[in-house]
N, C-alpha and C positions, 0 to 999 in steps of 0.2 A: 391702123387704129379702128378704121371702119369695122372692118373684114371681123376684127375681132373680137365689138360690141355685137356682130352678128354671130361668132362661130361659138364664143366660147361661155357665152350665159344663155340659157332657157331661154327659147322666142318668148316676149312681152312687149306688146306695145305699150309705148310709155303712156298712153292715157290711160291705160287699162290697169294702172300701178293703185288707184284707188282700189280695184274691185278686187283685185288681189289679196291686199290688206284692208279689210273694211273695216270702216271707221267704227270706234268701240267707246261707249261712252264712260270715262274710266272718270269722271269725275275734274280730270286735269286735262286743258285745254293740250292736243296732240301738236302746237306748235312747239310746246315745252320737250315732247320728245325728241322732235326731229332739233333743236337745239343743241339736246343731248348728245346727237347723234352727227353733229358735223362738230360738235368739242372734239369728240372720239376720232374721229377723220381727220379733224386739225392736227390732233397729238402725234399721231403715227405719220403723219404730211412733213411735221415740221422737223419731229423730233426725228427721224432716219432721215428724209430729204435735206434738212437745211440744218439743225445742228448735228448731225451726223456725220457732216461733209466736214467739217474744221478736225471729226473723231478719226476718219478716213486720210486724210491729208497726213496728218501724223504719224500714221501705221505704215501708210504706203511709204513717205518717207525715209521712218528708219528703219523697214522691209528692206528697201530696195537701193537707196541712196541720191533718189531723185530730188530734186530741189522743191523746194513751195513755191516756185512761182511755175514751174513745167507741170505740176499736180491742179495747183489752181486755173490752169489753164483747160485742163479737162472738164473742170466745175463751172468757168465760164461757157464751155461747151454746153455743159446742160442748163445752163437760167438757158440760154437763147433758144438751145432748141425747146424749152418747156414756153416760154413766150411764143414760140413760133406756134405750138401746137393752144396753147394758150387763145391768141387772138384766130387762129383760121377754122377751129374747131370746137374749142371747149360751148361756147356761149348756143351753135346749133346743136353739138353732140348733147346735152343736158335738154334743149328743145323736143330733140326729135324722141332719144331714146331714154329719158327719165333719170332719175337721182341715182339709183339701185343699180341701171347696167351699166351707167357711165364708172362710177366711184369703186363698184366693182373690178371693172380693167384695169383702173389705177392703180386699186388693191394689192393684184396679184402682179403687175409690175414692177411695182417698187417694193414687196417679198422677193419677188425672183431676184430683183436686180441685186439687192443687200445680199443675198445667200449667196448670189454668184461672184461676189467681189473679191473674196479668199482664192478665188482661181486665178485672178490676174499673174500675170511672168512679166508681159511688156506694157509701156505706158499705152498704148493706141488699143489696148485692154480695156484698159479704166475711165479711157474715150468710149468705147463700144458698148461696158455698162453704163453709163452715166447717160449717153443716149437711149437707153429702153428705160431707165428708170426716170427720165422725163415726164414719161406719160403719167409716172404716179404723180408724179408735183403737179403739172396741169388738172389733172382734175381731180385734184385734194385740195390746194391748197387756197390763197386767197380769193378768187373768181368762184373759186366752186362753191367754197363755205357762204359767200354773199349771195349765190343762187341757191341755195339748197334752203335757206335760214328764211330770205325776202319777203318771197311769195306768202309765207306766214304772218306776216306783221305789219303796221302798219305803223301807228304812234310810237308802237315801242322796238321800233327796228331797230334804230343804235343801240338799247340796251338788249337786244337778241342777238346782233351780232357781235357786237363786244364780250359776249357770254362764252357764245361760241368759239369764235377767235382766242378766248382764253385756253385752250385745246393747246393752241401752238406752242404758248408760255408754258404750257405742262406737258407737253413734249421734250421741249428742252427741259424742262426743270428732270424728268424722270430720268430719260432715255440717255443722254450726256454722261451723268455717272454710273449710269445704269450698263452702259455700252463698254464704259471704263472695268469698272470693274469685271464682267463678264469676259473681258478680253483679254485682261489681265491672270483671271485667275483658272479660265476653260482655253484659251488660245482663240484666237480671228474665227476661224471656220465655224466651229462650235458656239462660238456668241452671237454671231450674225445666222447662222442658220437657225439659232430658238428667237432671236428676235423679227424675223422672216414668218417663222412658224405659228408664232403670237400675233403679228399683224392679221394674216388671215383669218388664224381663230377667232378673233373676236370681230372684225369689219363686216365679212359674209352675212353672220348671223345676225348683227343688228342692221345691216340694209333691209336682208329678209322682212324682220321683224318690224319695223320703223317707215322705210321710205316708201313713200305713197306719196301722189297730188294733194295738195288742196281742192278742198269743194268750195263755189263762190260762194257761199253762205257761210261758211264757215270764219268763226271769230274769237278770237278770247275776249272777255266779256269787259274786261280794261281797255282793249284793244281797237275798241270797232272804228273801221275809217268814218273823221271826224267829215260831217257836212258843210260844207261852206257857205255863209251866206251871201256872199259876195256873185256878182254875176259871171254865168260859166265863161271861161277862156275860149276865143275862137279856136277852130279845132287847126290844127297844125302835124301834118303826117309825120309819120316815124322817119328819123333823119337816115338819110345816107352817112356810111363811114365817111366821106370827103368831107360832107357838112361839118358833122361831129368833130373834125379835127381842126377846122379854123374856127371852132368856136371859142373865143376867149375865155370864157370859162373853163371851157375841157382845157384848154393849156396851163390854163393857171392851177389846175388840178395834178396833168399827171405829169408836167416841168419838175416842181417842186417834189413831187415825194418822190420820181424818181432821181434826184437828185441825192434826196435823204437815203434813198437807199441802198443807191452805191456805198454811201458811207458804212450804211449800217450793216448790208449784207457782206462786204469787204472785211468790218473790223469782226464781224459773229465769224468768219470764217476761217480769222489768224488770229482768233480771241486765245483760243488754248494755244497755240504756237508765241504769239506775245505774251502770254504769263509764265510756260512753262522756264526757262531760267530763271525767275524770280520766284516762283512759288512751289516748283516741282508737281507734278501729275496731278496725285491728291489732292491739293490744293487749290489746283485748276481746275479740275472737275465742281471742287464744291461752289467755286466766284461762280462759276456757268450757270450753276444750279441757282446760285444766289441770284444770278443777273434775270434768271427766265421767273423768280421769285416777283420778282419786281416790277417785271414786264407782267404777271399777272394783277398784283394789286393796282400798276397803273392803269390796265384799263377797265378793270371794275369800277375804281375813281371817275375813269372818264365818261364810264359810262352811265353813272348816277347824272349825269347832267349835262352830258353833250347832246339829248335831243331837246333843251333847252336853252339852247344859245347860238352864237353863230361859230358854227363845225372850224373854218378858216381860221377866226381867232382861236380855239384850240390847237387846232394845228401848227401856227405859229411860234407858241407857247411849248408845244412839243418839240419843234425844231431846236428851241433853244437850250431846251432840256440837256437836249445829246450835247449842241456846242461847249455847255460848258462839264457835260461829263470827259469830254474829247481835250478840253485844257486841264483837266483834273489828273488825267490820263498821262499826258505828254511829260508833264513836270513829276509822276509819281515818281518816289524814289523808298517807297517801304512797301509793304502788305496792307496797310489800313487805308492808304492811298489808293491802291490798287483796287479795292474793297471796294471803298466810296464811288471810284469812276466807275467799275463797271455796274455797281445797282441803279445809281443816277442814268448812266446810258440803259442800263433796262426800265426802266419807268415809262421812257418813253417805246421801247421796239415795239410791242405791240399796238399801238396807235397808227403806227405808220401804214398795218396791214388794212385796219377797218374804218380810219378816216377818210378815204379817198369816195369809198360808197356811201359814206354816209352825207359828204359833201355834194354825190349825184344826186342820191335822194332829194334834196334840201334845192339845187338846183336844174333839174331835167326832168322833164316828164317821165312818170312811175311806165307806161306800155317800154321807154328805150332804157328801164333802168340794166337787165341782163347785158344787153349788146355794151354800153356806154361802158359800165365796170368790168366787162372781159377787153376791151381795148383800152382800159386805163391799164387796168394787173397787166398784160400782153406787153404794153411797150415800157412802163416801170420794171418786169420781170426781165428786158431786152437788156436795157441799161444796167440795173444793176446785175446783171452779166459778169459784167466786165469788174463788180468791184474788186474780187478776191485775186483774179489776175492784178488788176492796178495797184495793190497793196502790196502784193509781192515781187513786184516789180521795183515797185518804190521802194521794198526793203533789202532786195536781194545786193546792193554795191555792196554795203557794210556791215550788214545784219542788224540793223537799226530798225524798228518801227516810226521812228519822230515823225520823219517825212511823209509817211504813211497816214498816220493821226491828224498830220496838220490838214494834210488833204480831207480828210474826212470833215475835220472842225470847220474850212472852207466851206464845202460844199453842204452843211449845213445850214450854216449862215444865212448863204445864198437861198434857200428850200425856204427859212424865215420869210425873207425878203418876196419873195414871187409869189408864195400859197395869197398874201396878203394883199397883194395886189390890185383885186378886181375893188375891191373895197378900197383903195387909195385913189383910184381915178376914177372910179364909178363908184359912189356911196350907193347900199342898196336901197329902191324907193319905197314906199308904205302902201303904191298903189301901182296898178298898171302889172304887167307883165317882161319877164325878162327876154334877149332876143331869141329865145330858144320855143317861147309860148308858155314857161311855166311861171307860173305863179307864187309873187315870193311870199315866203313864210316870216 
């Protein structure tokens, strides 16, 4: 990955990413661009990386005659290996060599990876792509979007990155039917090689054009970091990983969502394969589009007023969301049932990507916020690994999903239960500082 943040983009060193694109005073604060510009990242991250993979399962499938749970098995392959490259790499490779060559390499990975997919003959194939096409989900998708967005903002970071992160919901909401119909009516090769070809086209030119540093001065004028009257925090160095992981906080953090997201990334993954008998293709494609429909107006919702409360109780509130789309689910027995569970389960999917950072923010010093949210995404991404394996596993005896959902409904439950935690035994104080040095809000 190194080698070829060095070989294959223009030497630049990433401080030198301001002077490249200087700052232009167009009237609109340029945090509002670079917003713009990891929505865009998000879309193409989410919508070929991760709803993509449930469009891929299907094809390969009935291509070839391999089972959903030996295909999901390749796609647990890539959450881990994109978590592995995730937590060792992403948080320095964005340090060292900036937003533009990093998001770049991802770019043209995860184009080649998609274009090369129609080649596959053997399953340890679709192992082989799904390991290069890691590299684009690591540095697209949640960890990157929180670093690329952060540095910008200060008051209004949850509602800058909930903006952005809306990227993802419109990935899926596009790219799903969009993937459908293209394959349906041009064949595999030909669909994923224009939707390969349109990644690049449009990614390139607006890094070019867009991604630069922040200057310390620089602020939107709503925005500026608020002064505290209170007396400065003693100073407390930047944690080691070891620290950071018996921190009670950070567990009560990334416990819970990655709990939620086995469930969630499991069911987004066997989403069309669990509707397709009850709904047929068409039909499936549009609940999907409906569901990432959903997943966007809920977190523009959340995001009118999660930097005004405590992030944990949203979260909670979100966890329960899914539980009871997941009993809405298990009991469907029409189309309108079907309908219902999966918009409710989308109301909440998008929250589970951008609450975990904003949860850091709220509690960990802003110098560890990069490092803190690439090792939360890194071992959340580890875990839910494993969900689309564990789903098809669970369904492959009988061809049943129930067992599947209930698991899912479970391990939501539990996600309620633990995000809430730190607040159950420790009520947060109105003074003093938390055991980390920050200061609560």
């Amino acid at each position: 990955m190194e080698a070829a943040l060095r070989g294959n983009i223009p030497a630049m060193d990433a401080r030198n990413e301001t002077a490249a694109t200087p700052a232009r005073d167009t009237g609109l604060y340029h945090g509002w661009f670079v917003v713009a510009l990891a929505f865009v990242v998000a879309a193409f991250s989410w919508g070929l990386g991760f709803y993509g993979l449930g469009i891929y399962l299907v094809v390969l499938r009935d291509r070839f005659g391999w089972s959903a749970a030996d295909i999901a098995s390749a796609i647990t392959f890539y959450y881990i290996l994109g978590a592995a490259l995730t937590f060792l790499f992403v948080g320095p490779a964005f340090d060292r060599y900036g937003v533009r060559r990093v998001v770049a390499v991802g770019a043209l990975a995860l184009a080649g990876s998609v274009a090369a997919l129609p080649l596959v003959t053997e399953l340890w194939h679709v192992h082989a792509i799904f390991a290069f096409m890691s590299i684009g989900w690591a540095t697209m998708s949640g960890a990157a979007v929180n670093i690329i967005v952060a540095p910008w903002f200060d008051r209004r970071r949850g509602f800058a990155v909930s903006l952005a992160l809306n990227g993802a919901s419109a990935g899926g909401l596009v790219m799903a039917p969009l993937l459908i119909f293209l394959i349906d009516r041009f064949g595999l090769a030909p669909a994923l090689g224009l939707v390969a070809a349109l990644t690049v086209a449009v990614l390139l030119p607006l890094l070019a054009l867009i991604a630069r540093e922040k200057c310390p001065d620089q602020h939107d004028r709503d925005d500026a970091p608020v002064r505290s009257a209170r007396p400065a925090v003693q100073y407390v160095p930047p944690f080691s990983a070891r620290k950071i992981m018996r921190e009670p906080n950070f567990i009560a953090i990334s416990l819970p969502f990655a709990l939620g997201l086995v469930a969630q990334v499991g069911f987004l993954t066997h989403q069309v394969a669990f509707l397709l008998p009850m709904t047929g293709a068409v039909a499936a494609g549009w609940i999907v589009s409906l569901s990432t429909c959903a997943a966007i107006l809920g977190r523009l919702v959340t995001g009118l007023f999660v930097d005004r409360v405590d992030r944990r109780v949203v979260s909670c509130g979100n966890f329960l969301v899914q539980v009871l789309a997941m009993a809405i689910l298990i009991s469907a027995s029409s189309l309108p049932m079907l309908i219902v569970g999966c918009a409710l389960f989308g109301l909440a999917v998008g929250n589970l990507v951008s609450l975990p950072g904003l949860i850091v923010q709220q509690e960990f010093p802003t110098r560890d916020f990069a490092r803190i949210v690439s090792m939360i995404v890194a071992i959340n991404q580890f875990a839910f690994a494993f969900g689309p394996a564990l789903l098809g596993r669970l369904q492959q005896p009988d061809g049943s999903y129930t067992r599947a959902l209930m698991a899912c409904l479970l391990m939501e439950a539990a996600a309620a239960v633990i995000v809430m935690w730190p607040r159950l035994v420790r009520p947060r104080r109105r003074a003093g500082v938390y055991s980390n040095g920050r200061e609560p809000r």
